[in-house]
C-alpha positions as CSV (number, residue, x, y, z in Angstrom):
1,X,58.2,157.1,119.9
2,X,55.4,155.2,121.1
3,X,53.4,153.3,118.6
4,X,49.7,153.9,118.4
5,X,47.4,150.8,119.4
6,X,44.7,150.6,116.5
7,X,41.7,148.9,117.8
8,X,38.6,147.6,116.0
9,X,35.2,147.7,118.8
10,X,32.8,145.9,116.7
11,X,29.2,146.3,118.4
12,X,25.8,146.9,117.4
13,X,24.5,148.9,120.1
14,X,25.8,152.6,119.0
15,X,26.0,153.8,123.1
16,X,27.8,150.3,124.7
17,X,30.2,151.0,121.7
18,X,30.7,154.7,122.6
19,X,30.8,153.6,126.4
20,X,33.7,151.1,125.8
21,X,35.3,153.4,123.7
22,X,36.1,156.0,126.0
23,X,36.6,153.2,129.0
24,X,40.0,152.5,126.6
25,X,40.6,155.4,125.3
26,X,41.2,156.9,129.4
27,X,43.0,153.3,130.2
28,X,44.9,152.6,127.8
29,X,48.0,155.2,126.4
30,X,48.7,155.9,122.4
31,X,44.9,154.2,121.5
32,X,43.4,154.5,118.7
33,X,39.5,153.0,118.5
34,X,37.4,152.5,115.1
35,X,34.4,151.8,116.0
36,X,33.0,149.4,113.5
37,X,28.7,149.2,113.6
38,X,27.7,147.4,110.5
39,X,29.3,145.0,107.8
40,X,30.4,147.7,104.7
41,X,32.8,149.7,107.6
42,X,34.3,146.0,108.6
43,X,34.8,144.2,105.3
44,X,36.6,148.2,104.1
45,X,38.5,148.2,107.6
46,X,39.5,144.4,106.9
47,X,40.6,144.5,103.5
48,X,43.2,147.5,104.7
49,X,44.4,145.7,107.6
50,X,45.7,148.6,109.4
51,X,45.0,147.5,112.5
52,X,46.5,145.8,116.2
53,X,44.0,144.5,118.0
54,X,39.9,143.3,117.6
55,X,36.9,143.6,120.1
56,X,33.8,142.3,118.7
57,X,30.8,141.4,120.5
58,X,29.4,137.8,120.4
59,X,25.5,138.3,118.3
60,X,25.4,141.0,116.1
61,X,22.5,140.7,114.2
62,X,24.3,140.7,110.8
63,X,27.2,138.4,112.0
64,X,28.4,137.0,114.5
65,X,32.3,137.1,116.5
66,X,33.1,133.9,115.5
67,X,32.2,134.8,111.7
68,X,34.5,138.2,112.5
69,X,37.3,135.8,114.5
70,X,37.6,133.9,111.5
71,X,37.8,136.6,108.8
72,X,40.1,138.4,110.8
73,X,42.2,135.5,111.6
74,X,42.1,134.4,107.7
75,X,44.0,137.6,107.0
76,X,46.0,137.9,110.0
77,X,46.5,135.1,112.1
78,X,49.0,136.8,114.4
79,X,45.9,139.5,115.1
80,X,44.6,139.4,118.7
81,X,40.6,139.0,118.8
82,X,38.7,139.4,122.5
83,X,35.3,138.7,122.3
84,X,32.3,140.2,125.0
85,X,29.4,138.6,125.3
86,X,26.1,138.8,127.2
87,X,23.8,136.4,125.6
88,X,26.6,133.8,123.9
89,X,26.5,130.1,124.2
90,X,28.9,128.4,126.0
91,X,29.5,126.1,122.9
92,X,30.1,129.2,120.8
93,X,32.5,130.8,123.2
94,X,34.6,126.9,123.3
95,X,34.4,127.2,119.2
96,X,35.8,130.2,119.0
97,X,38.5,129.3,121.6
98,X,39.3,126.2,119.3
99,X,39.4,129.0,115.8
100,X,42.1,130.8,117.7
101,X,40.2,133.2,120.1
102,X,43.0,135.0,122.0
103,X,40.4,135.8,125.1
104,X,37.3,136.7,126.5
105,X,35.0,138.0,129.0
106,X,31.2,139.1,130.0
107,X,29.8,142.2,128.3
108,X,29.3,144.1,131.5
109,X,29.9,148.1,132.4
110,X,32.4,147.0,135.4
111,X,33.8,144.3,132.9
112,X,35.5,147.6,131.3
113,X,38.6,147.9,132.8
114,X,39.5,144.5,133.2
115,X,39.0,144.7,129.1
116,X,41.8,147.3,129.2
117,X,43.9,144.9,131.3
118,X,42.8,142.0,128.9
119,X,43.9,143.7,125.8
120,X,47.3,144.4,127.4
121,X,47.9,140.7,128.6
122,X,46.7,139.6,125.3
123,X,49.2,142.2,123.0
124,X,51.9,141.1,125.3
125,X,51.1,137.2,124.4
126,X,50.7,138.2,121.0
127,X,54.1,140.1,120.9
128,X,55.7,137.0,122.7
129,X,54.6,134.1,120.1
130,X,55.8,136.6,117.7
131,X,59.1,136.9,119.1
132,X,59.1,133.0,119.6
133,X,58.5,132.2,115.8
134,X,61.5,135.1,114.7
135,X,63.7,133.0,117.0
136,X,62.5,129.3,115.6
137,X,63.0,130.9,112.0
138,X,66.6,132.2,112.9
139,X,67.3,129.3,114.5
140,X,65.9,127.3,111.6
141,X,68.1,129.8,109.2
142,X,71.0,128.4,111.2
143,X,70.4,125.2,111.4
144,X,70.1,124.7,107.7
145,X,73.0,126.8,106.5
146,X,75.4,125.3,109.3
147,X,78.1,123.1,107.4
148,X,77.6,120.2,109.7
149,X,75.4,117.5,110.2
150,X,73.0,118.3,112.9
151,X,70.1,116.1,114.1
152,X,67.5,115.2,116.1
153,X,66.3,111.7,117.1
154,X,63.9,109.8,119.0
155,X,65.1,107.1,121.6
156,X,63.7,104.5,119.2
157,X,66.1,105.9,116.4
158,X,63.2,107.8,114.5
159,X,65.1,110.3,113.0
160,X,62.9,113.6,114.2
161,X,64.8,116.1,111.9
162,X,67.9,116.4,109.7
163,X,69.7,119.3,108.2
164,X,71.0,119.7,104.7
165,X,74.6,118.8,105.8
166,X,73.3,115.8,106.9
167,X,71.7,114.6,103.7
168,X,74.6,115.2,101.5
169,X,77.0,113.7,104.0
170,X,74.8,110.1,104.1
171,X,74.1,110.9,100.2
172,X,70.2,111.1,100.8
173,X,68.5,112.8,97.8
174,X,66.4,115.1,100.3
175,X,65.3,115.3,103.7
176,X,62.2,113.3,103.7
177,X,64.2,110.6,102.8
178,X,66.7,110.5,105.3
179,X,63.4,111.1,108.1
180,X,62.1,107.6,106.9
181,X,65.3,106.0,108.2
182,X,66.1,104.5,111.2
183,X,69.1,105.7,113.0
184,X,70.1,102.5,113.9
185,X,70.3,100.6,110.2
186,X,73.0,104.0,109.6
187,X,75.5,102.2,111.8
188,X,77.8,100.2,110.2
189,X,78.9,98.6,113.9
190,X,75.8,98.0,115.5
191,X,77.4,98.1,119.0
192,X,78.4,101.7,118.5
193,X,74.3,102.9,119.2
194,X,73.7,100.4,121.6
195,X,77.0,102.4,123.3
196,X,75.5,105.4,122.1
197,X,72.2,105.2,124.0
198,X,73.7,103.5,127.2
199,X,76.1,106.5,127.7
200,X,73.1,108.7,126.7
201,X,71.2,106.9,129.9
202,X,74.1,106.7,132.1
203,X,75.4,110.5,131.3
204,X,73.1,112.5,129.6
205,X,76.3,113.2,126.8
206,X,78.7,112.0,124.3
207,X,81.9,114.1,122.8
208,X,84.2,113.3,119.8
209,X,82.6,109.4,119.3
210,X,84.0,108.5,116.2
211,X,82.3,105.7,114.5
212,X,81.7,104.8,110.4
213,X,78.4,105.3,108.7
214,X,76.6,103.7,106.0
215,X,75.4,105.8,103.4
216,X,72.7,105.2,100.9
217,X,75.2,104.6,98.4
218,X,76.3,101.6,100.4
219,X,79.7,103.4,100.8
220,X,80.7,104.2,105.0
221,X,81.5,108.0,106.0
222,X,83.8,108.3,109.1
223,X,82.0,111.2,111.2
224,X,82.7,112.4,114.7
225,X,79.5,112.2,117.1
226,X,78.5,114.7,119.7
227,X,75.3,114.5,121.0
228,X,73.6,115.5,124.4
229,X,70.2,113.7,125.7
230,X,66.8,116.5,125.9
231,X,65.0,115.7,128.8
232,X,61.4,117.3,130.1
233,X,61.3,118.7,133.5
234,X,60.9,114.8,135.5
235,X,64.0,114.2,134.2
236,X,63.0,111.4,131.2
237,X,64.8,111.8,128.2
238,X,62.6,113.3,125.4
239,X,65.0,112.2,122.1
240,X,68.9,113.4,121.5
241,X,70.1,116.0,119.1
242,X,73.9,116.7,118.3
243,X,76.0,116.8,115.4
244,X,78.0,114.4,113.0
245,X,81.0,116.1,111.0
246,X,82.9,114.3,108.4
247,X,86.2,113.2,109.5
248,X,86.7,110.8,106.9
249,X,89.9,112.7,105.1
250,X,91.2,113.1,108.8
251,X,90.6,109.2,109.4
252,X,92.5,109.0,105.9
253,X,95.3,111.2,106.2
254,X,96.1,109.6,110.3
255,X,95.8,106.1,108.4
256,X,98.2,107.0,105.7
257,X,100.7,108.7,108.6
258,X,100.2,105.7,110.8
259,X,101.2,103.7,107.3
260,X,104.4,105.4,106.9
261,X,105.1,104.9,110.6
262,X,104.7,101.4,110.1
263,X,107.0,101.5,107.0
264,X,110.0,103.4,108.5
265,X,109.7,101.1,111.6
266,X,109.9,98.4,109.4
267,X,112.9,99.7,107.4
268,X,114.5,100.9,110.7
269,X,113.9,97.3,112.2
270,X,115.7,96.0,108.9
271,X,118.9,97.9,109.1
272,X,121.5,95.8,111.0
273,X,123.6,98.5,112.0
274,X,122.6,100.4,115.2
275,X,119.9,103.9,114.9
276,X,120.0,106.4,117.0
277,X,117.8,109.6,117.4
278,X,118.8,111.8,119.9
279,X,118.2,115.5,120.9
280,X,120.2,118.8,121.2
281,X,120.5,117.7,125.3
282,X,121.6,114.3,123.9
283,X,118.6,112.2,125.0
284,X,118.2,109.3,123.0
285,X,114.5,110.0,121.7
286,X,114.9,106.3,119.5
287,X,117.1,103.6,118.9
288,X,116.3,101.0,115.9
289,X,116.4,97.2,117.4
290,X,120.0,96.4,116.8
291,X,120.7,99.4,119.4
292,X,118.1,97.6,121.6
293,X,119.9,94.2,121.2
294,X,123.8,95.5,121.5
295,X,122.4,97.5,124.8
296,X,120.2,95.6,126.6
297,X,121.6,95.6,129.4
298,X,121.3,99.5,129.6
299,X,117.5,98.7,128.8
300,X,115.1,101.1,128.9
301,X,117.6,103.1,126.7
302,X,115.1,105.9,125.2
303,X,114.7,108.6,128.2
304,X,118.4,108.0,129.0
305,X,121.5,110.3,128.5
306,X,123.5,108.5,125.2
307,X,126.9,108.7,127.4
308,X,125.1,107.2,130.2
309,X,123.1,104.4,128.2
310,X,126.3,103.3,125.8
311,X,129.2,104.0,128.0
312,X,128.4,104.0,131.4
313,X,129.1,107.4,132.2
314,X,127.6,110.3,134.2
315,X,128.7,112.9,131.8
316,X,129.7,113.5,128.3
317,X,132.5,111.6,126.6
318,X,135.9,113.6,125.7
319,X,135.9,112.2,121.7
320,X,132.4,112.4,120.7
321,X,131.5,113.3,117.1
322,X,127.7,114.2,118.4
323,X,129.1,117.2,120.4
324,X,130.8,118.0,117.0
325,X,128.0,117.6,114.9
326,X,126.3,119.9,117.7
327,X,128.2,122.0,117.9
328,X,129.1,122.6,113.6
329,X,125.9,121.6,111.9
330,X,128.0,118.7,109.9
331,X,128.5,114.9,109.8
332,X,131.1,113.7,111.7
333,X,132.9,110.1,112.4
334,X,135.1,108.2,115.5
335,X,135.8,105.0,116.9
336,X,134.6,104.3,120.1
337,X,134.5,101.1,122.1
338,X,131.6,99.0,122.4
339,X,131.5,99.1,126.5
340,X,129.4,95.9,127.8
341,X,127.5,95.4,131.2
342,X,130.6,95.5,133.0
343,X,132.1,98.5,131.5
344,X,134.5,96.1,129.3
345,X,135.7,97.3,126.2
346,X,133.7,94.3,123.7
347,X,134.9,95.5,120.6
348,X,134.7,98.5,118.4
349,X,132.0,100.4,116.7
350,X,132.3,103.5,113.9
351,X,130.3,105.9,114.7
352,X,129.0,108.5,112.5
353,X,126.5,111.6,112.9
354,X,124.2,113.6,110.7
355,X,122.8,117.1,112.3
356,X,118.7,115.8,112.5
357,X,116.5,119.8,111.4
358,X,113.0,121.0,110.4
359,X,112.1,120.9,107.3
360,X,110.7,123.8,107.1
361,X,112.7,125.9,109.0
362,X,116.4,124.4,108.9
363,X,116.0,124.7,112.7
364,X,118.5,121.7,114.2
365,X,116.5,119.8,116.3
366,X,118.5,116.4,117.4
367,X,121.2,114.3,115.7
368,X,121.3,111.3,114.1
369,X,123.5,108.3,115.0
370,X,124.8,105.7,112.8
371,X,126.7,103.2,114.7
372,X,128.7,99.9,112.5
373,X,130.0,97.5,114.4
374,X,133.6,97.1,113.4
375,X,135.0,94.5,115.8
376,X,135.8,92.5,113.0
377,X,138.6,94.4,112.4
378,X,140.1,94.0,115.7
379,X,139.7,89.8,115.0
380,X,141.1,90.2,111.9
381,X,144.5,92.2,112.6
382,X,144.7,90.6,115.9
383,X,148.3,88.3,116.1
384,X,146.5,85.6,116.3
385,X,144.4,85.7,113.1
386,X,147.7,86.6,111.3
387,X,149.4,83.1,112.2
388,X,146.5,81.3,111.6
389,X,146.2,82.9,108.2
């Protein structure tokens, strides 16, 4: 259904009024016209409200259209007001214009349809603005609930606007705060915003910039940066907005993993007996540093096949407790010959594996070797050895 345009024609002269009334009333669909002649019907028609859409003329004898502008506007500012005048100043008309006057034009008979066309063009301005202020307030709604940082800054580092997720993340008490900082005293690496704003200028855009920043506390947040530059239609940046989002328990948790990395490479580097990792398709996926040293002539050794790294072969060995340990989901143990870069036999080593599964699932994923070097033994029980002993 069509809603009913409600319009107020404020004029003192009874037949202009009338005139202008039906001029709308044949133009204009769905229109309702109160014709307003003195000050009791406007102040009772005001104080209801029920209204779209004001005509007043300019001199009225007891008031004027900038008095009505204002009253009108006082109560609803989102009210269209056109004003027609035959007599008004040019100053008054600019006044008005500067109160909020949404348009205007001379008070003629011909003037009558182009008031019609007027009142459509300034509904449909009216409607837009409204429209435009639902979409800031939703947007603001959004940006103030979001649970990330979001901002907005000048290329000077004035921080332009900040949501709430930004305050608590830099531990600001409130938003007015934060605004009276400088984005660039929040770095705690001063090169990261001169990097900042030279990719900014060179690209218009940064993604997942991770950098630390000082909080008010004193205390440094890790947060990842994405930002993009806003620039006006010449192509000059205006200021950058993006987001910052707390990564400081990822930071943590990577640190701590890279920690234990650090610690089993160190035990693994420790252990003078030869580690092994390998797959289900027996590639050697790691070797500890005494593998590195026995083999190096098979160097790089991860990437390879184990029979074709340690033995020289171009397919699987006959006795090989991997296959077994493969093949059964158990440990197993051999003797194999330590082969050198000739394919001599350089001694012996025990070798024993350990099925290598998932946690979580039991799934077996590789095997472990443990190889000892036993050649020892061969020294020892050799005839030699035996007289000398």
């Amino acid at each position: 259904m069509t809603h009913q345009l409600t319009i107020l024609l404020l004029d003192t002269d009874s037949r202009e009024r009338e005139l202008t009334a039906k001029a709308l009333r044949q133009s204009l669909p769905s229109v309702e016209i109160r014709e307003i002649g003195g000050s009791e019907d406007f102040s009772l028609v005001l104080s209801r409200g029920d209204f779209d859409l004001v005509v007043t003329e300019c001199e009225m004898g007891w008031t004027t259209g900038l008095a009505v502008l204002k009253a009108v506007k006082s109560r609803r500012p989102d009210c269209p007001v056109i004003m027609y005048t035959g007599s008004g100043s040019e100053e008054l008309v600019v006044e008005a214009m500067k109160t909020g006057l949404d348009d205007y034009l001379i008070k003629a008979f011909h003037n009558l349809e182009h008031l019609a066309r007027q009142i459509t063009r300034v509904r449909e301005k009216s409607w837009y603005r409204q429209a435009l202020r639902e979409s800031e307030s939703r947007f603001r709604s959004l940006f103030d609930a979001v649970p990330v940082g979001l901002y907005r800054v000048s290329l000077t580092g004035l921080i332009v606007d900040a949501n709430p997720a930004m305050v608590q993340m830099l531990a600001y008490p409130n938003r007015e705060s934060l605004l009276m900082v400088n984005a660039n005293d929040l770095f705690v690496n001063p090169e990261d915003g001169r990097r900042i704003h030279m990719l900014m200028e060179c690209e218009g855009l940064i993604q997942n910039y991770i950098l630390q920043m000082r909080r008010r506390d004193g205390t440094h947040v890790w947060a990842e940066n994405n930002a993009r530059a806003v620039k006006d239609e010449s192509g000059e940046i205006l200021y950058y907005e993006g987001s910052l989002i707390d990564i400081s328990k990822r930071v943590a948790a990577e640190e701590a993993l890279k920690e234990r990395e650090r610690f089993l490479s160190s035990v693994f580097a420790s252990i003078q007996d030869g580690i092994s990792i390998l797959d289900t398709s027996l590639n050697i996926m790691y070797v500890n540093p005494a593998m590195e040293r026995w083999y190096v002539h098979a160097m790089p050794i991860v990437g390879k096949k184990c029979y074709e790294a340690y033995h020289g072969r171009q397919a699987p060995c006959v006795v090989c407790p991997t296959r077994i340990t493969l093949e059964t989901g158990k440990a197993a143990c051999a003797m194999v010959n330590k082969v050198g870069p000739d394919q001599a036999v350089k001694g012996t080593l025990e070798l024993c594996t350990f099925p290598f599964t998932d946690i979580l699932t039991g799934e077996l994923k590789g095997i472990i070797e443990h190889v000892r070097d036993i050649s020892w033994h061969d020294w020892w029980k050799s005839p030699d050895t035996e007289e000398n002993v």
